[in-house]
SERO-4910 file (N, C-alpha, C, O; in steps of 0.05 Angstrom, whole numbers):
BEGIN
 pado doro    nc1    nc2    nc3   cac1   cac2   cac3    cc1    cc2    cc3    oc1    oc2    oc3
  Unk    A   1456    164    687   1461    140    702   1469    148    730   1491    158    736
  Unk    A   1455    144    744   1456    148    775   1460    124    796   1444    106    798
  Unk    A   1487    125    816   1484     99    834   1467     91    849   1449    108    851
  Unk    A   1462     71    861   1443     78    882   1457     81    904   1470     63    915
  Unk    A   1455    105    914   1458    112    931   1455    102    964   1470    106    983
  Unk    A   1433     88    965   1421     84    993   1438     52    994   1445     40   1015
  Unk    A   1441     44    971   1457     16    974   1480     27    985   1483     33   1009
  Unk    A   1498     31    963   1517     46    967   1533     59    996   1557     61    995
  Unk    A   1518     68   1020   1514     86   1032   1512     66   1057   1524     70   1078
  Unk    A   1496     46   1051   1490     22   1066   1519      7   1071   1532      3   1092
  Unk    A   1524      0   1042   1551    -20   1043   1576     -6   1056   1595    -20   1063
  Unk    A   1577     22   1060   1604     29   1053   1598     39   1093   1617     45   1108
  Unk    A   1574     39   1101   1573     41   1124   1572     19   1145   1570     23   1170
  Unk    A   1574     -5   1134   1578    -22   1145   1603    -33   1147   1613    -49   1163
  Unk    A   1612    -20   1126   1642    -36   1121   1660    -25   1132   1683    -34   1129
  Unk    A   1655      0   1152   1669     16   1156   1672     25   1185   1688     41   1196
  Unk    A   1649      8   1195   1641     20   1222   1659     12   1237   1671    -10   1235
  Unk    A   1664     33   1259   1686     25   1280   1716     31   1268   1734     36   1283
  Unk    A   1721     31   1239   1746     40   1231   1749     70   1232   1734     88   1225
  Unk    A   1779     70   1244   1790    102   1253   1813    111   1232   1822    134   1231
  Unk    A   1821     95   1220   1855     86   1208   1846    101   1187   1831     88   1173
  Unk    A   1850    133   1176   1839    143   1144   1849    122   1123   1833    111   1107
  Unk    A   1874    118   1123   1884     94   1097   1855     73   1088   1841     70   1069
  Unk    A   1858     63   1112   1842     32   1109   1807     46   1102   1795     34   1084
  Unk    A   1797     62   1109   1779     81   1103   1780     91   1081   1758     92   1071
  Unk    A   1803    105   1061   1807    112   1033   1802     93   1014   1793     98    992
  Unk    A   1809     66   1024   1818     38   1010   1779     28   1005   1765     27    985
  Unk    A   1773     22   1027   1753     10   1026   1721     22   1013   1701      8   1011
  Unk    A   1723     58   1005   1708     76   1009   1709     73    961   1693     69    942
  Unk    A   1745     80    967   1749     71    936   1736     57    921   1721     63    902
  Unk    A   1741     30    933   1730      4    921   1699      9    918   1688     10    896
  Unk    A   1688     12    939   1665     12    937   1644     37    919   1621     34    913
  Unk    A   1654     51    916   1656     75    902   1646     60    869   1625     52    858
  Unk    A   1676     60    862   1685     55    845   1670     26    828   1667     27    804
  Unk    A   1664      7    840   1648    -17    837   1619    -13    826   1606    -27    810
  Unk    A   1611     18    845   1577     17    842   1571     45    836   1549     54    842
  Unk    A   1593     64    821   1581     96    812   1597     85    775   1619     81    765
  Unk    A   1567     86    766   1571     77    739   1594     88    718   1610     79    702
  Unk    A   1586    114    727   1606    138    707   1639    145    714   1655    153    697
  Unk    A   1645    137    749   1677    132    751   1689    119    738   1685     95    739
  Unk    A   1706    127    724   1726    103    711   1757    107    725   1776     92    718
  Unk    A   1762    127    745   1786    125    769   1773    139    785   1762    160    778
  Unk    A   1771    131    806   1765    128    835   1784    129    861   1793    107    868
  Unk    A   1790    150    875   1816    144    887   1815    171    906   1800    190    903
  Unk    A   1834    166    924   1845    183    941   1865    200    935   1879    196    914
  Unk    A   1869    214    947   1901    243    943   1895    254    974   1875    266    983
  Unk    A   1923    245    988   1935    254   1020   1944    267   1016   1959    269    996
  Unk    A   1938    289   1037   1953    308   1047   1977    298   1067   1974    288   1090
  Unk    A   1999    302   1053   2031    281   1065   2044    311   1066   2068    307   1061
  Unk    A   2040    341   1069   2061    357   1078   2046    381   1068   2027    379   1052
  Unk    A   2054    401   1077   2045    434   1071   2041    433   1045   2060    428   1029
  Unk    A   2013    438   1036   2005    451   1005   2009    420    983   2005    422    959
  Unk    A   2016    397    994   2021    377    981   2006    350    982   2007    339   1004
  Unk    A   1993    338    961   1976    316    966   2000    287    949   2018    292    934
  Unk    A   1994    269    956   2012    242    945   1984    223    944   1967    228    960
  Unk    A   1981    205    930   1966    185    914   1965    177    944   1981    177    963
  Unk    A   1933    168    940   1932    147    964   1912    126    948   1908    125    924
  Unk    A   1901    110    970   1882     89    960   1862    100    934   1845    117    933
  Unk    A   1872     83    912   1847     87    883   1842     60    871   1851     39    882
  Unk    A   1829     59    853   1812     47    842   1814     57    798   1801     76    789
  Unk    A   1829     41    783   1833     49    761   1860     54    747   1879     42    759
  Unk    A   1865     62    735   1893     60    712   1909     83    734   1896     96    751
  Unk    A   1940     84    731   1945     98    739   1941    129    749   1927    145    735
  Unk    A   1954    137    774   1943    160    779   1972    182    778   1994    172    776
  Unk    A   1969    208    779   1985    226    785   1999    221    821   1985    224    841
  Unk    A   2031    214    821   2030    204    840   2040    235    856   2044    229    880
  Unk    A   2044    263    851   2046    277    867   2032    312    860   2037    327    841
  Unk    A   2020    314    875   2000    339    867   2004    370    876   1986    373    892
  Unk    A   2016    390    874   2021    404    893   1990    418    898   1972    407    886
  Unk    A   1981    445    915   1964    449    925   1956    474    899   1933    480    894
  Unk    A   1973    482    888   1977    497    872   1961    495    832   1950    511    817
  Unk    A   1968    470    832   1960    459    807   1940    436    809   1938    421    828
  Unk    A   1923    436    785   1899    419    778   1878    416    789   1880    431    808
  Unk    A   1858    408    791   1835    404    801   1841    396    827   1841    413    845
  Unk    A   1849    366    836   1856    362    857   1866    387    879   1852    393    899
  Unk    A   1891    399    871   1905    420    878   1876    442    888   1870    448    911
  Unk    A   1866    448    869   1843    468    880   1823    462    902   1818    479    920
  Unk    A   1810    429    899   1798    433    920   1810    429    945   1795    429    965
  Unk    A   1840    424    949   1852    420    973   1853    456    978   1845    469    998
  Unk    A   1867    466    954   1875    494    967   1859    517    979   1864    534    995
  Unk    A   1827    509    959   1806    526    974   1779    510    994   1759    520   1006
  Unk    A   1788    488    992   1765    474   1009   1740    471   1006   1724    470   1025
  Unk    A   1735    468    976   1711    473    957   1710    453    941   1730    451    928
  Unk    A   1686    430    936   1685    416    918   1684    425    885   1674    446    877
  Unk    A   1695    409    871   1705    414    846   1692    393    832   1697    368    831
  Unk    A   1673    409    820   1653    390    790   1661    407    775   1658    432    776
  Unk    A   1677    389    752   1684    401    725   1674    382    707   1676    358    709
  Unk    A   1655    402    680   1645    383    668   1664    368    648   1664    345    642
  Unk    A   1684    393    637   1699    386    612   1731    399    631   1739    421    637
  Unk    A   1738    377    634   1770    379    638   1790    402    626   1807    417    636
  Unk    A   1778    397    594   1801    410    577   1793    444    581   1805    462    570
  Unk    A   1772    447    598   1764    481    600   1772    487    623   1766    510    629
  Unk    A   1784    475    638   1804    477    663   1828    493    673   1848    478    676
  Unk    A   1833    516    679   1862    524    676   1881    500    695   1881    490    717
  Unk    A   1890    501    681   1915    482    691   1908    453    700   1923    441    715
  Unk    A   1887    443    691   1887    407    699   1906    403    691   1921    414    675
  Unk    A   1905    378    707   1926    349    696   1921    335    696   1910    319    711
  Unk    A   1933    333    664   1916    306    653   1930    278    656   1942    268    637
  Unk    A   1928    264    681   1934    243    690   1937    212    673   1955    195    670
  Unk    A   1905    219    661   1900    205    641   1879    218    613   1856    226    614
  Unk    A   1895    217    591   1886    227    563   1855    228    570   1844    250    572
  Unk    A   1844    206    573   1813    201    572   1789    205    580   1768    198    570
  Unk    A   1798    226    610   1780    232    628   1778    259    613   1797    271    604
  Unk    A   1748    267    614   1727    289    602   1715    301    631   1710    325    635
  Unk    A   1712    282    650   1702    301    678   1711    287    698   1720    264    701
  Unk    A   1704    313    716   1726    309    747   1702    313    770   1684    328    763
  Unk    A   1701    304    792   1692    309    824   1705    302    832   1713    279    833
  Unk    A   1718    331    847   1732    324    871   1713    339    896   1695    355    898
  Unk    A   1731    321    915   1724    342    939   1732    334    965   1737    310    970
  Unk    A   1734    354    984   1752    356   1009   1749    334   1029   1725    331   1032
  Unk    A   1763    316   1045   1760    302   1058   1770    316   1090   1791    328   1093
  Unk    A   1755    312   1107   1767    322   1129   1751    303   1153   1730    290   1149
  Unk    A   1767    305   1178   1765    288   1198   1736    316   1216   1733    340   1212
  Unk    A   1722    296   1236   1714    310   1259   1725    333   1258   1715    352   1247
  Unk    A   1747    333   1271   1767    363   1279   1762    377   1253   1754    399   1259
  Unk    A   1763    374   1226   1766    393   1215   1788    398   1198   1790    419   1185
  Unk    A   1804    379   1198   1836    367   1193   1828    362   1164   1810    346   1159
  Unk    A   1843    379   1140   1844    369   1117   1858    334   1110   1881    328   1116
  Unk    A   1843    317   1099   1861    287   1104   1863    294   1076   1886    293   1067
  Unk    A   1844    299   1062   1865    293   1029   1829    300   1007   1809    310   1016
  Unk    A   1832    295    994   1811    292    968   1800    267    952   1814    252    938
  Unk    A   1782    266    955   1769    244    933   1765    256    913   1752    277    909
  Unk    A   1782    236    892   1775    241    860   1754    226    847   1750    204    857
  Unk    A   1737    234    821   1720    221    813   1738    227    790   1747    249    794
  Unk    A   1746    218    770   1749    218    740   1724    202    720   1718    178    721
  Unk    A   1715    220    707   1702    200    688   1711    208    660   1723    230    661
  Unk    A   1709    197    634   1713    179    605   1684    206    590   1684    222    571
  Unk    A   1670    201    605   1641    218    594   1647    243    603   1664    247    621
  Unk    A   1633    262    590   1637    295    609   1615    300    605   1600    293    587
  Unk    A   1611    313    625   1588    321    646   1584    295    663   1561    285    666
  Unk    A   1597    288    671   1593    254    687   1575    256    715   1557    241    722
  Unk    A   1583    278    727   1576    283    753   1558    305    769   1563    329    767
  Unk    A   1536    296    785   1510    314    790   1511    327    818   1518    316    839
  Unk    A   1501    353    816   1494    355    845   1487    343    861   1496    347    884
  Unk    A   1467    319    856   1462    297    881   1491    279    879   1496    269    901
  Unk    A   1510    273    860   1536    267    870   1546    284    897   1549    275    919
  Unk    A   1550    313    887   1563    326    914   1558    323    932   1574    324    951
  Unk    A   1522    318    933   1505    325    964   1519    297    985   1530    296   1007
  Unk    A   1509    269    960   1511    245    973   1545    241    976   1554    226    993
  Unk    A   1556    253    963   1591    240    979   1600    264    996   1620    262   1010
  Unk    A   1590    282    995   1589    311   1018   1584    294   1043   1602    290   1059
  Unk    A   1559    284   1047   1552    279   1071   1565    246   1076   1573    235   1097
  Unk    A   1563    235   1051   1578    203   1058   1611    215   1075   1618    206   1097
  Unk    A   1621    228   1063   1651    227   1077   1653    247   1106   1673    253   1119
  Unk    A   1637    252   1110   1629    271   1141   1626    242   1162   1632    239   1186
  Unk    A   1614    224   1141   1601    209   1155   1622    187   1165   1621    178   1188
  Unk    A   1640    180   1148   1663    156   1151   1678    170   1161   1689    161   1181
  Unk    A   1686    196   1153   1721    203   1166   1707    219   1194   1723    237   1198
  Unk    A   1691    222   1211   1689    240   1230   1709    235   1240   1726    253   1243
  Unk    A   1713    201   1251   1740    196   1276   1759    179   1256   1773    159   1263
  Unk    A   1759    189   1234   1793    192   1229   1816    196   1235   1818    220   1242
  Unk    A   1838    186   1236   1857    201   1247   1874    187   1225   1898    192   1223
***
Protein backbone atom coordinates (compact mmCIF):
# COMPACT_ATOMS: atom_id res chain seq x y z
CA UNK A 1 0.00 0.00 0.00
CA UNK A 2 1.59 3.04 -1.28
CA UNK A 3 0.45 6.94 -0.85
CA UNK A 4 0.10 8.90 -3.49
CA UNK A 5 2.63 10.69 -3.42
CA UNK A 6 2.24 13.47 -6.09
CA UNK A 7 -1.16 14.31 -4.20
CA UNK A 8 0.36 14.26 -1.17
CA UNK A 9 3.34 16.42 -2.18
CA UNK A 10 0.86 18.78 -3.90
CA UNK A 11 -1.29 19.30 -0.72
CA UNK A 12 1.38 19.62 1.75
CA UNK A 13 3.03 22.15 -0.74
CA UNK A 14 0.49 24.28 -0.88
CA UNK A 15 -0.33 24.33 2.55
CA UNK A 16 2.83 25.35 3.40
CA UNK A 17 4.01 27.85 1.12
CA UNK A 18 5.46 30.96 2.49
CA UNK A 19 5.52 29.31 6.09
CA UNK A 20 8.96 29.79 7.93
CA UNK A 21 7.71 28.96 11.69
CA UNK A 22 9.22 24.87 11.87
CA UNK A 23 6.29 24.24 14.64
CA UNK A 24 3.41 25.33 12.40
CA UNK A 25 5.35 23.30 9.49
CA UNK A 26 5.74 20.03 11.84
CA UNK A 27 1.93 20.42 12.61
CA UNK A 28 0.62 20.74 9.27
CA UNK A 29 3.26 18.22 7.43
CA UNK A 30 1.93 15.58 10.41
CA UNK A 31 -1.54 15.87 9.64
CA UNK A 32 -1.15 15.56 6.30
CA UNK A 33 1.15 12.76 6.42
CA UNK A 34 -0.64 10.94 8.58
CA UNK A 35 -4.28 11.35 6.85
CA UNK A 36 -2.90 10.00 3.44
CA UNK A 37 0.32 7.31 4.15
CA UNK A 38 -1.90 4.26 4.66
CA UNK A 39 0.56 2.25 6.88
CA UNK A 40 1.30 5.27 9.63
CA UNK A 41 -0.56 4.64 12.55
CA UNK A 42 1.71 7.69 14.61
CA UNK A 43 2.92 10.31 12.64
CA UNK A 44 4.76 13.02 14.43
CA UNK A 45 7.61 15.15 15.07
CA UNK A 46 10.69 14.97 17.80
CA UNK A 47 12.62 18.68 18.35
CA UNK A 48 15.71 19.19 18.90
CA UNK A 49 15.08 21.54 22.36
CA UNK A 50 18.94 21.18 23.70
CA UNK A 51 22.38 19.31 23.14
CA UNK A 52 21.87 15.51 22.15
CA UNK A 53 18.08 15.94 23.19
CA UNK A 54 14.76 15.71 21.16
CA UNK A 55 11.08 16.58 23.10
CA UNK A 56 7.73 15.58 21.25
CA UNK A 57 6.68 18.03 18.89
CA UNK A 58 3.68 18.20 16.46
CA UNK A 59 2.14 14.29 15.86
CA UNK A 60 -0.58 12.66 14.73
CA UNK A 61 -1.78 9.31 16.89
CA UNK A 62 -1.88 7.73 20.45
CA UNK A 63 0.56 9.01 22.62
CA UNK A 64 4.13 9.63 22.02
CA UNK A 65 7.48 9.35 24.06
CA UNK A 66 7.60 12.80 25.41
CA UNK A 67 11.51 12.94 25.84
CA UNK A 68 14.26 11.25 23.75
CA UNK A 69 17.80 11.55 24.45
CA UNK A 70 20.27 11.39 21.32
CA UNK A 71 21.65 8.34 22.74
CA UNK A 72 18.66 5.87 22.82
CA UNK A 73 16.09 4.45 20.23
CA UNK A 74 15.54 4.88 16.85
CA UNK A 75 14.60 8.43 17.02
CA UNK A 76 17.83 9.00 19.12
CA UNK A 77 19.89 7.38 16.17
CA UNK A 78 18.77 9.16 13.40
CA UNK A 79 19.29 12.55 15.25
CA UNK A 80 22.73 11.30 16.53
CA UNK A 81 24.09 10.06 13.16
CA UNK A 82 22.09 12.01 10.62
CA UNK A 83 20.93 8.99 8.78
CA UNK A 84 17.48 7.87 8.02
CA UNK A 85 16.24 4.97 9.97
CA UNK A 86 13.98 2.16 8.25
CA UNK A 87 13.49 -0.54 10.65
CA UNK A 88 11.52 -3.32 9.56
CA UNK A 89 10.91 -5.12 12.97
CA UNK A 90 11.27 -2.89 15.98
CA UNK A 91 11.82 -5.71 18.39
CA UNK A 92 15.38 -6.43 16.36
CA UNK A 93 16.44 -3.01 17.40
CA UNK A 94 19.08 -2.48 20.05
CA UNK A 95 17.58 -0.32 22.30
CA UNK A 96 14.07 0.95 20.75
CA UNK A 97 11.52 2.39 22.62
CA UNK A 98 8.67 1.05 22.68
CA UNK A 99 6.44 4.08 22.94
CA UNK A 100 3.71 2.12 21.99
CA UNK A 101 3.34 -2.00 22.42
CA UNK A 102 1.98 -2.10 18.74
CA UNK A 103 4.26 -0.60 16.44
CA UNK A 104 6.30 -3.50 14.31
CA UNK A 105 8.09 -0.62 12.09
CA UNK A 106 9.74 2.65 12.23
CA UNK A 107 10.90 5.65 9.55
CA UNK A 108 12.59 8.03 10.80
CA UNK A 109 14.53 10.63 9.49
CA UNK A 110 16.54 13.92 9.87
CA UNK A 111 14.83 17.15 9.50
CA UNK A 112 17.05 20.06 8.86
CA UNK A 113 16.64 23.74 7.76
CA UNK A 114 18.49 25.39 4.47
CA UNK A 115 21.55 26.09 6.77
CA UNK A 116 21.84 22.65 7.66
CA UNK A 117 20.51 23.08 11.32
CA UNK A 118 19.32 19.75 12.78
CA UNK A 119 15.35 20.85 13.65
CA UNK A 120 14.36 17.45 14.91
CA UNK A 121 13.06 14.02 13.19
CA UNK A 122 10.04 12.71 11.61
CA UNK A 123 8.65 9.58 12.91
CA UNK A 124 6.69 7.05 10.95
CA UNK A 125 5.40 4.26 13.36
CA UNK A 126 3.52 1.56 11.81
CA UNK A 127 1.15 -1.61 13.47
CA UNK A 128 2.52 -3.77 10.25
CA UNK A 129 6.32 -4.49 9.92
CA UNK A 130 7.98 -3.97 7.08
CA UNK A 131 5.57 -0.87 6.68
CA UNK A 132 8.02 1.34 4.96
CA UNK A 133 9.86 1.51 1.30
CA UNK A 134 12.66 3.05 -0.19
CA UNK A 135 10.43 5.24 -2.31
CA UNK A 136 9.12 6.30 1.37
CA UNK A 137 12.72 7.58 2.11
CA UNK A 138 13.34 9.05 -1.39
CA UNK A 139 9.77 10.95 -1.29
CA UNK A 140 9.96 12.38 2.45
CA UNK A 141 13.92 12.87 1.87
CA UNK A 142 13.21 15.31 -0.69
CA UNK A 143 9.52 16.41 0.63
CA UNK A 144 11.23 17.84 3.92
CA UNK A 145 14.35 19.62 1.98
CA UNK A 146 11.57 20.99 0.39
CA UNK A 147 9.25 22.58 3.34
CA UNK A 148 11.95 23.21 5.99
CA UNK A 149 14.67 25.00 3.60
CA UNK A 150 13.56 28.52 5.35
CA UNK A 151 12.79 27.22 8.52
CA UNK A 152 13.74 28.71 11.35
Amino acid sequence: MTPDYDTLRDQIIALTHGETDAVALMATLACEIHQHHPLSDWTGFYRVVAPELLKIGPYQGGHGCLVIPFSRGVCGACARTGEIQNVPDVDAFPGHIACASSTRSELVLPVRNGKGQLLGVLDLDSDTPAAFTKADETFFTELLATVFKDAA
